[in-house]
N, C-alpha and C positions, 0 to 999 in steps of 0.2 A: 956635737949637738945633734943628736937623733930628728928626723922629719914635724913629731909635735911640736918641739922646739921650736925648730924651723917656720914653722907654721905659725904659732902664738907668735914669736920677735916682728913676724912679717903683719900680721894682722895688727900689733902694738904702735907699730911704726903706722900704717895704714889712717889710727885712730889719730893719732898726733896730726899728721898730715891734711885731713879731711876737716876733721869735727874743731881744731884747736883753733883756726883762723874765722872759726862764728862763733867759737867762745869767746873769743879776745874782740871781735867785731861787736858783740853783746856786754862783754865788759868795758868796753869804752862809753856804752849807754849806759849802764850805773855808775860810772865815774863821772859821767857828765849831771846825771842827778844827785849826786855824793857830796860832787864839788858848790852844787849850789844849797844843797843842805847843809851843808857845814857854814856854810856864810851866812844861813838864817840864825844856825846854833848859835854863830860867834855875835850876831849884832842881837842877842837875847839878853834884855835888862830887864824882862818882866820879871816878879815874885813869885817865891814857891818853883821856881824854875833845878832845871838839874844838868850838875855840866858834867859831859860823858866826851867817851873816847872812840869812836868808828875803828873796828880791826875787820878786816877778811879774811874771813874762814871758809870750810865745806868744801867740795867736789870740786868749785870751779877755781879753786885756788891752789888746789893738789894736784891738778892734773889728773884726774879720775873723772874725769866725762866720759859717758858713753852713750849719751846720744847731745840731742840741741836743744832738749826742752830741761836742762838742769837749775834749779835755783841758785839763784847767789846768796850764801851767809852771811849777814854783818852784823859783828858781836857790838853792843852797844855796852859800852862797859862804864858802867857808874866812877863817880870821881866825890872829893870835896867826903860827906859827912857816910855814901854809904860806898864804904871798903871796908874788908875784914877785920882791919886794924881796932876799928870801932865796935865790933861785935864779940861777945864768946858765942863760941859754935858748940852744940850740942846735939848728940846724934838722939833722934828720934825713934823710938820701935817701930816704927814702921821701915826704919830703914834710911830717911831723908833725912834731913836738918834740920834744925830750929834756930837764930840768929835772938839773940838777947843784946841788947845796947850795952855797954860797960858803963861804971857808974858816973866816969866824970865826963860821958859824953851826954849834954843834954840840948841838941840841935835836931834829934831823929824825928820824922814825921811819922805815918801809916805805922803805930803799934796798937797791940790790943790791948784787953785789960788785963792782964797777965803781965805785961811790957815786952812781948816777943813783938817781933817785924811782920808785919801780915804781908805777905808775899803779892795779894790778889790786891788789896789797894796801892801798893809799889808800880806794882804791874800795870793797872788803871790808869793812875797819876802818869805815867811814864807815858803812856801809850795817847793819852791825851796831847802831853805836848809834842811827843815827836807830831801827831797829827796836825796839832795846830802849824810846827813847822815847815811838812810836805805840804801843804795848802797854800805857802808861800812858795813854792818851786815851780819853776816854768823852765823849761826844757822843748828847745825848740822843737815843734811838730809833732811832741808827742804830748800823750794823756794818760795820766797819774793816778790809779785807782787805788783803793786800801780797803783792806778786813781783818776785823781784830780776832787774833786764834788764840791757843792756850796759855804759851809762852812767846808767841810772836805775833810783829804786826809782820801782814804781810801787805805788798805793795810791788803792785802790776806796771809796769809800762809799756805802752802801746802806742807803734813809729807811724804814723798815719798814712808815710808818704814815702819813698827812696826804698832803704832797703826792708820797710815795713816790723821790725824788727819787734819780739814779743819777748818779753821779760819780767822774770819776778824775782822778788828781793823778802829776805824773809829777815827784818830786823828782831832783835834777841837780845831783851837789855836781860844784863847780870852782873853781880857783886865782885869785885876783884877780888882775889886771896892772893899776897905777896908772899907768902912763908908759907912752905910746904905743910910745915910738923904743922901747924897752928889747927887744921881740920884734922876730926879725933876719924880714926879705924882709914888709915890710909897705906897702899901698898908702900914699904919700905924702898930709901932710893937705891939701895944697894942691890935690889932684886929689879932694877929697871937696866932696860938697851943702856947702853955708853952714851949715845947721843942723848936721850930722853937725861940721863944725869947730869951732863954737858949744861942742855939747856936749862934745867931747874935752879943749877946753880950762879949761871948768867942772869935768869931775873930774879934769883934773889938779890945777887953784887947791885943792879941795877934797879933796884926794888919797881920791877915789871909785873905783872900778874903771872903765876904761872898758873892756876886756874880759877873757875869762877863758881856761880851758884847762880842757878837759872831761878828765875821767879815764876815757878812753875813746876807741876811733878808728873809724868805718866800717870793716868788713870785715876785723875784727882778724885775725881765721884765717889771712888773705894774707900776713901777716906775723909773721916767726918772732922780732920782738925786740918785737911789740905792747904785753907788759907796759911797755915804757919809753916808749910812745910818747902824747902826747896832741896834742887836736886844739882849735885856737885856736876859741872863740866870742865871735859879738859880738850877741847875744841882747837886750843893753841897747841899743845902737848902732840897733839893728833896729828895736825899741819905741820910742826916739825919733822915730826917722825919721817912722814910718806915723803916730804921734801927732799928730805934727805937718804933715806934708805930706800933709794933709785928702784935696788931690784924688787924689795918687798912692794913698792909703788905698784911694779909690772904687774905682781902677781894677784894683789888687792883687786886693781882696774879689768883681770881676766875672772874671777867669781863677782865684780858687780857686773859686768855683761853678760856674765850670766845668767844671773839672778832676776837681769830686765826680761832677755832673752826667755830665761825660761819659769815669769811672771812668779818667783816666787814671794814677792810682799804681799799681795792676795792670797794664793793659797797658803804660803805655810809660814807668813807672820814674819819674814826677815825682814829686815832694814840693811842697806850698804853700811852703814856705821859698823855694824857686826861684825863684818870682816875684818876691820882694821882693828878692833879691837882683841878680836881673835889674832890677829897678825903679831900685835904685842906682845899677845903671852906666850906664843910661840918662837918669839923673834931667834933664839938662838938655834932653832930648828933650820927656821926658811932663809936665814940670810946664806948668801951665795950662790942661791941654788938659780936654774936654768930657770926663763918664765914658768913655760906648764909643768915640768916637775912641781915647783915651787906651789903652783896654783892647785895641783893636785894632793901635793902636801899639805897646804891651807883648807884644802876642803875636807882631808880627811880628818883635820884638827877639828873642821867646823862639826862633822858628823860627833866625834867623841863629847863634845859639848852638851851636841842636843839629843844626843845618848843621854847623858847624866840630868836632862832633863832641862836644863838652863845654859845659857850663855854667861859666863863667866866675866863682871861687870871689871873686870882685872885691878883699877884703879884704887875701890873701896871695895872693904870686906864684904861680905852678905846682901850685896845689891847686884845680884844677876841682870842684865839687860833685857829678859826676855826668857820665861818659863812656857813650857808646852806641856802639855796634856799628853799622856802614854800612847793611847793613838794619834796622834797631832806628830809626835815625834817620831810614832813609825813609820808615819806617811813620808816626813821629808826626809829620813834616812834612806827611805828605798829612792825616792828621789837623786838624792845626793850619789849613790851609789851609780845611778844610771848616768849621770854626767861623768861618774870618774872611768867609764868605760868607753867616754864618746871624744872629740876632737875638735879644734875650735872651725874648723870646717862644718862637723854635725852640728854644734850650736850655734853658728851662723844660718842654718838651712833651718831654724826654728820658725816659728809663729813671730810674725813682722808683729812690733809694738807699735812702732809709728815709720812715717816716710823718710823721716831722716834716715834711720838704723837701715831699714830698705836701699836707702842710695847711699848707705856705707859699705855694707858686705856686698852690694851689685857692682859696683865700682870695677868698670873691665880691668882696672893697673891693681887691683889685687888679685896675686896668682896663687893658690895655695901647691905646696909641695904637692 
């Protein structure tokens, strides 16, 4: 293992060490609001009510934290009349979904006059009653704030008092899908990781979701039939994968510190998603490989993408995650370029985002080679 190596293992270990014991100090405060939400869900016998399932997903459940101020996912996953089982799915030109009830199901609420599922009064309805149930949570010494965004509520907690503790929670209902083939223009299993086939075929034996349909779609305004439109997730898909394939995990967690590091969701329009996504379709590239090789090799995946102009949404055909503009992507090619020539030394010595990331890479017990 050559000194990069060296370097990247030592600083991965560094992140685990530092950052994982105020993640897990912070994840004991959404489990203590989880646990008393779920005991409002369970004692709910009001009408028009909807019984869902709590999953944890995103960053802080993959171990791809890199810094303190990370949100926590939790997939709210519909139950009872909306699962896929109930719907025909139909791919949209624009690229997203459309969800039609099937004919001997007649229990469905929010349709339009078409009879598709209007995603926005789903999403309303939904977002009402969790609110009406975090309104019931009392969680010692702290205080419970909430705003409704596109596809999530989102929901603050703030520890008044001890270790002061600031948190948010980004709840995300959607649609289960138990059977892969069932959603039309889908990447084939036999062109997926081993693991990723492994697991698709565990939830189907156990008819588990293997993924879902957000009620909600990037950039809904662009489109004038958005109310009907949603957008396929594989959020679980995602979480197994990095769980499991340890080293690609490593490699993932060293271009999102980068990316904080060197503020590229402002300038040049990335998201962390990106990379794991990018990780996927590369997976027979980067597995085994050494961290920063590996991370080096994920970035150069990443550059040939936004060469071709798009991120490559790997899961469904023709739904790139993220298109740039010819300038936009020459910018962050020469970017990209200029990290693959630097050390996770030179991108520690970057522009501090915040005080945490500051008193991680200051940290006198991390030596660099």
């Amino acid at each position: 293992m050559d000194f990069r190596n060296i370097e990247a293992a030592k600083f991965l270990k560094q992140i685990n060490r530092q950052l994982m014991p105020i993640v897990k100090s912070n994840r004991d405060l959404v489990n203590d609001f989880l646990d008393e939400l779920r005991h409002s869900l369970r004692n709910d016998e009001a009408p028009q009510s909807f019984a869902i399932q709590i999953i944890h997903v995103g960053s802080s459940y993959e171990k791809l934290v890199v810094d303190t101020t990370a949100d926590f996912d939790i997939l709210v996953s519909l139950r009872e009349e909306y699962v896929s089982e109930n719907f025909y799915i139909e791919r949209d030109p624009s690229g997203y979904f459309l969800l039609e009830p099937r004919e001997d199901v007649t229990d469905i609420r929010h349709l339009d006059y078409n009879n598709y599922l209007d995603s926005s009064k789903l999403r309303s309805s939904i977002f009402k009653k969790l609110i009406w149930h975090i309104k019931q949570v009392f969680v010692d010494d702290t205080t419970v704030t909430y705003q409704r965004g596109l596809a999530a509520l989102n929901v603050k907690l703030y520890e008044r008092s001890g270790q002061e503790r600031r948190v948010s929670i980004d709840f995300v209902p959607q649609i289960p899908v138990h059977t892969w083939g069932q959603c039309p223009d889908l990447l084939s299993l036999s062109e997926m990781p081993r693991c990723l086939r492994q697991y698709i075929d565990r939830t189907n034996r156990h008819k588990n979701p293997c993924m879902f349909f957000s009620l909600g779609i990037p950039k809904a305004d662009m489109f004038p039939n958005a109310n009907l439109l949603f957008n396929a997730s594989f959020s679980l898909l995602e979480k197994n994968f990095i769980n499991e394939e340890t080293d690609i995990q490593d490699m993932v967690l060293l271009v999102k510190y980068i990316a904080k590091r060197r503020n590229w969701e402002d300038d040049h329009h990335f998201k962390s998603f990106h990379a794991k996504r990018v990780a996927l379709k590369y997976y027979d590239e980067l597995t085994g490989m050494e961290p920063w090789d590996g991370c080096l090799r994920l970035l150069n995946k990443l550059e040939e993408e936004v060469a071709s102009g798009a991120i490559d949404g790997y899961f469904v055909t023709d739904q790139p995650l993220r298109k740039w503009k010819r300038r936009e992507a020459q910018d962050f090619i020469r970017e990209i370029k200029t990290v693959q020539r630097m050390n996770i030394r030179d991108i520690k010595s970057c522009c501090y985002s915040n005080s945490a990331e500051k008193q991680l890479t200051s940290d006198p017990k991390y030596q660099p080679t």
